[in-house]
Residue, then its C-alpha position, 0 to 999 in steps of 0.5 A: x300495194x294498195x286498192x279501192x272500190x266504190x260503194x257496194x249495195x246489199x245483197x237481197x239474200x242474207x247468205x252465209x256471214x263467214x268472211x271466207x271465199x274458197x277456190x282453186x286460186x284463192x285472191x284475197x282481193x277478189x273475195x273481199x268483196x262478197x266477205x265486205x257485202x257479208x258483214x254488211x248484212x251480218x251488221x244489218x241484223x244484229x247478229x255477228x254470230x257467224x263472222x269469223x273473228x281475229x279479236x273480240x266475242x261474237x256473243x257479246x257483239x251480237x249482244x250489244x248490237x241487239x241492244x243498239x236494235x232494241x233502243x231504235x226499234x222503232x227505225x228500220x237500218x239499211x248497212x251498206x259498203x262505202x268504201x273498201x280499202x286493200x292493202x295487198x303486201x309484196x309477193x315476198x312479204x311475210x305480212x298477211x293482206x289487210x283491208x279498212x271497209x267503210x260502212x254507211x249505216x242508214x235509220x230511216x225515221x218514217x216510222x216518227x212521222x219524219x219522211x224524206x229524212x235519215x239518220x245516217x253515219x259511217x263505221x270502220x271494220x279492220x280486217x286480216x286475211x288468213x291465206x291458209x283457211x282463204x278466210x278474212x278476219x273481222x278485228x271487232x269491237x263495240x264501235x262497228x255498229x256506232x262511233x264511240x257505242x260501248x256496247x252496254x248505254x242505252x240509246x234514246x229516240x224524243x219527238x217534239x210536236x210540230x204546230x198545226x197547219x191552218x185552214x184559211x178561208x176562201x180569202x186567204x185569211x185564218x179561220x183556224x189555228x191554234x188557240x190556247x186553251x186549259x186542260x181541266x182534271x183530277x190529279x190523283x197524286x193529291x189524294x191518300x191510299x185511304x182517300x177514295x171516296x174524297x177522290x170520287x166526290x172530287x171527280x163528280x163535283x168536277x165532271x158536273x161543273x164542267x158539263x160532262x157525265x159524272x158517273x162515266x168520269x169518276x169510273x175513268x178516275x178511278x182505272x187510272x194509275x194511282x200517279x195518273x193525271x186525268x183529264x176532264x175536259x178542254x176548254x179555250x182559256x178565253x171565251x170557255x164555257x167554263x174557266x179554271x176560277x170555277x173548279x180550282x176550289x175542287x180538291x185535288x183538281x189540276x189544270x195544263x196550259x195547251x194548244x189546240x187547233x180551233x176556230x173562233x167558235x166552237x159552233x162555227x163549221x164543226x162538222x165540215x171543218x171538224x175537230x181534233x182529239x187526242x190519238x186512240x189505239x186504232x190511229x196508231x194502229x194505222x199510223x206507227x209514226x203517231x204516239x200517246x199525247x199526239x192529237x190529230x185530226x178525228x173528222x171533217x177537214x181535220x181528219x181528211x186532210x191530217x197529214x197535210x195539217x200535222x207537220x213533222x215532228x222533231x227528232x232527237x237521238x241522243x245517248x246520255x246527254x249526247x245528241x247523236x241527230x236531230x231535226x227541228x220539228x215543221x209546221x204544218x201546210x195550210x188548208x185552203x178552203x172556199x168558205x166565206x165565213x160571214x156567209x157560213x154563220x148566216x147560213x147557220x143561223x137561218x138553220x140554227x133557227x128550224x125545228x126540224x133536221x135542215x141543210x144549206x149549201x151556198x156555191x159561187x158558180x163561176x169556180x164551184x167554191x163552196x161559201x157556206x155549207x149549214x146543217x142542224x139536227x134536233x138530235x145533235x146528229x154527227x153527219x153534216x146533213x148538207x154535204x152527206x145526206x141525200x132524201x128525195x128532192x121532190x120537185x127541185x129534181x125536175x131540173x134534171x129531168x127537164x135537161x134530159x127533155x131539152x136533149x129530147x127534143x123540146x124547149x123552154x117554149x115548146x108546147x106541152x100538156x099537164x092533165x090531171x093525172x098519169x097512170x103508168x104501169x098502174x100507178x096513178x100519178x097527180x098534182x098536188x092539190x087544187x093544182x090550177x095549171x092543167x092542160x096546155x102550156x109551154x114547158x118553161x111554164x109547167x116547170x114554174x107551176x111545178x105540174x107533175x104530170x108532164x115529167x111522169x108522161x115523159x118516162x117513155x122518152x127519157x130512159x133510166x140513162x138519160x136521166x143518169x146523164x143528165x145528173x152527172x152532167x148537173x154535177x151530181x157525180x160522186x167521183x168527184x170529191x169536194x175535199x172532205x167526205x161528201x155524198x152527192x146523190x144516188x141514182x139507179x143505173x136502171x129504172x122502168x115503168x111506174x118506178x122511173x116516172x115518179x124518179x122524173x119528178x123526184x119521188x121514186x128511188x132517186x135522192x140528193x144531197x141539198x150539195x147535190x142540188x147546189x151543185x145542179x142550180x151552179x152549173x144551170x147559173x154558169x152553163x157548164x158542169x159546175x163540180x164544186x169544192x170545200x177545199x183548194x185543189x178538189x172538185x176535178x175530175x180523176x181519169x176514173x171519174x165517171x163523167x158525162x159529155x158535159x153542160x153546154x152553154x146552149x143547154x143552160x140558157x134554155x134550163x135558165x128559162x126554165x127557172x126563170x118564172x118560179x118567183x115572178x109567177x110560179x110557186x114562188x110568187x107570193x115571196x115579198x121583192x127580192x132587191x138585185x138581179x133576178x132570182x131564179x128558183x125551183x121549190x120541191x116537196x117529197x113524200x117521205x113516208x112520215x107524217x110530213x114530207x121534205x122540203x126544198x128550194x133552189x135558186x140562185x141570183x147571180x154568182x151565188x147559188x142555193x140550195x135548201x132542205x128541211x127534213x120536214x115541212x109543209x110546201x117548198x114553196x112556204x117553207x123554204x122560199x122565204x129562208x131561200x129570200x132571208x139568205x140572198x138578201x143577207x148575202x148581198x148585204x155581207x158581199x157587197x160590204 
């Protein structure tokens, strides 16, 4: 007689593995299954040495499964009961009760970077129950923890490389991907035992060919393996600073064709996009799937969005020349950004073109989409200055300020006063220079004119939290991401007195980013909180985000006023005509604490929004009003092509 149940699952608990069930009125088919669930986890942990045996050695099982286990060490196993099949004889028959128990044997492959995916398959174990001890015994052999396993062949795990994911442009189109490209070093198998110091001039003469540091290079050559293959540097096969017609004349250099993911230049976005490098010891401490060789993402778009852009790896298990699973390796998901690379390569051109640290960001207001994000660093810094570092915006910030005066109570046309200067708390506070614009004027023309005075008289009106409002809902909210690192602004929770009045005119303790500052111009542009993004699918607002009530439509139209007067009349009337729609600014100088302070424009015409900073300048207005000019006029030229 004949019976069968489903699946069983694993129990949490190892228990004991002896294959019995002791009680007053033994029934070999109720003790089956806890004895089924017991092997399942005896095979589970490679350790067969409590199963009680009708045939084969519990030692050498153990053994063998051990190596199974070591072969895939890598992968995590779950047993479980498949299937469980009795054949219970008549009351009368001198045959003892038998059983076939069907196990399914699962390999999870998270660990090579393969999710969603298992290696699974099916084992048999024969079992014989002995009626006197109530005990069911295990008919072993090799193939119950693999078919056809024998016990002593190695099992063998090989991954493949899947291609890179691009990152597309705000059109849709490629601007990065793979690329061919050389790998350039020195072969130490072309060189004798007695041949160091021809290897080391091999490795100099290479090193000072292709541009990198000599002395570090020869050091690195000589700690490799005497078989190793050490590279110096990659370069794109076409279009590289240097090819493999300038160093194959080098003894014992060798070259490896290869892929890398790059776009069409190597100074076009390197830090915002950023780059890919070969795996270190600490990414694959955070990363088990990952092996020596693999190249990931180190910064930038690269880095943030590396598991999107890495794809997943084949896999292949194989004994001998068997394959036992594989898997084809994916491509990896696409990016999609806002960048407009024509705009990106003006922006970093106008840049590229300033002796001094200098930052750019350009938002199309309407969706928040950043088309071009710009820095230059005399000192080749590795921090994207437009996006991750914040100064003291000066004057720009006076756009915050005046939201939190319109709350106030006033508006564009409302009547104020600029003296000469404001004391609080102590602190004398005044114009610049030769400021001209003093006594009563509307607020629309102190905000053109720049007048100091009046925002530092406002900090008995506005508070610390008034204006930390009015930031966040200008966009300066750095809980909500852009798609890579970024750094928005920083504004203090509290601030009184002498401290918060120059925080009103963009001294004091407050900073932003030249982002932070595109982000205020694009939501006074499009009259809303406008949160821009690099990458598609950021610049939302999580339920952690802190977040304000919002720009109203009403609120921008009178901040629009505000601005509307800087180049036609204000600090800015000396630029030369800007051809199109009207142009609305706001300049900027800050204190800085060193010789020269920092400058800034903002503006926008249109759907397209600036902001622009220089570490050190002169004025604003002089500085960055005309680079200000020089990018709207080249944008309309690229976007109306």
């Amino acid at each position: 007689m004949k019976h069968s149940w489903g699946r069983y699952l694993l129990s949490g608990a190892a228990g004991a593995a002896l294959l019995s069930a002791c009680s007053d009125d033994p029934d070999p088919a109720e003790s089956l299954g806890p004895a089924a669930e017991q092997l399942a986890q005896a095979l589970q942990q490679a350790d067969l040495e409590g199963v009680a045996l009708s045939s084969g050695d519990a030692e050498s099982l153990s053994t063998a499964a051990e190596r199974l286990h070591e072969s895939l060490e890598e992968l995590s196993l779950e047993v479980e009961v498949a299937e469980t099949d009795i054949d219970l004889p008549e009351e009368d028959s001198p045959r003892a009760p038998t059983a076939e128990i069907t196990y399914r044997h699962t390999w999870e492959l998270d660990a090579l970077g393969v999710d969603d995916e298992d290696w699974d398959y099916t084992t048999e174990a024969e079992l014989n129950y002995h009626e006197e001890s109530e005990t069911w015994y295990l008919d072993a052999d090799y193939d119950l923890f693999l078919p056809g396993y024998q016990g002593h062949e190695e099992i063998g795990i090989s991954t493949t490389g899947a291609d890179r994911g691009r990152i597309m442009d705000g059109e849709g189109r490629a601007m990065v991907y793979n690329r061919d490209v050389v790998v350039l070093g020195v072969d130490k198998t072309q060189f004798g035992e007695d041949e160091d110091e021809e290897m080391e001039a091999s490795a100099r003469e290479l090193a000072e060919t292709v541009g990198i540091g000599a002395d570090a290079y020869v050091e690195q050559v000589e700690a490799y393996g005497e078989e190793a293959f050490v590279e110096a540097i990659t370069v794109r096969r076409d279009g590289g600073h240097v090819t493999v017609e300038d160093v194959e004349s080098i003894r014992g250099v060798h070259w490896l064709e290869s892929e890398m993911s790059l776009a069409d230049s190597s100074d076009f976005a390197p830090l915002l996009l950023g780059r890919v490098g070969p795996v270190t010891a600490e990414h694959m401490e955070e990363d088990p799937a990952l092996q020596v060789g693999d190249m990931v993402g180190t910064s930038g778009v690269q880095g943030v969005h590396e598991q999107t852009l890495r794809g997943t790896p084949g896999v292949r298990i194989y004994r001998g020349e068997e394959t036992l699973y594989s898997t084809d390796p994916e491509t990896g998901e696409d990016v999609r950004t806002s960048l407009h690379p024509r705009l990106q390569n003006l922006a970093q051109e106008i840049m590229e073109d300033q002796d001094t640290g200098a930052g750019m960001v350009a938002i199309r207001p309407s969706d928040g989409g950043i088309l071009a994000a710009a820095s230059h660093s005399p000192d080749e810094s590795a921090v994207e200055a437009a996006t991750q570092s914040a100064y003291a915006p000066g004057s720009t910030f006076k756009m915050v300020s005046s939201l939190a005066m319109l709350r106030d109570g006033l508006s564009a046309g409302s009547t104020v006063s600029c003296p000469s200067s404001v004391t609080v708390h102590g602190q004398q506070f005044t114009n610049v220079s030769g400021y001209e614009h003093t006594g009563s004027l509307s607020f629309a023309d102190a905000v053109a004119h720049s007048c100091n005075t009046v925002f530092a008289a406002a900090h008995e009106d506005v508070s610390a939290g008034d204006l930390r409002e009015a930031a966040l809902d200008l966009g300066i909210n750095n809980d909500v991401g852009i798609g890579v690192h970024a750094m928005k602004g920083s504004l203090p929770e509290e601030a009184e007195l002498n401290e918060h009045a120059a925080n009103l005119f963009g001294q004091g303790t407050v900073e932003t980013s030249a982002l932070g500052m595109a982000a205020v111009t694009s939501s006074i542009a499009d009259g809303r909180t406008v949160h821009p993004w690099l990458v598609e699918g950021a610049g939302e607002p999580d339920d952690d985000a802190e977040t304000g009530e919002g720009l109203t439509e009403e609120e921008g139209e009178q901040m629009r006023a505000l601005m509307e007067g800087t180049v036609p009349y204000g600090t800015l009337d000396f630029l030369d005509p800007i051809p199109g729609d009207h142009v609305y600014a706001k300049t900027g100088t800050a204190e800085s604490g060193e010789d020269l302070p920092h400058t800034w424009v903002i503006g926008f015409q249109g759907d397209l929004a600036v902001a622009i900073f220089l570490e050190e300048g002169e004025w604003g207005s002089t500085d960055n009003g005309p680079l200000l000019r020089e990018f709207l006029i080249g944008a309309q030229d690229i976007l109306n092509d």
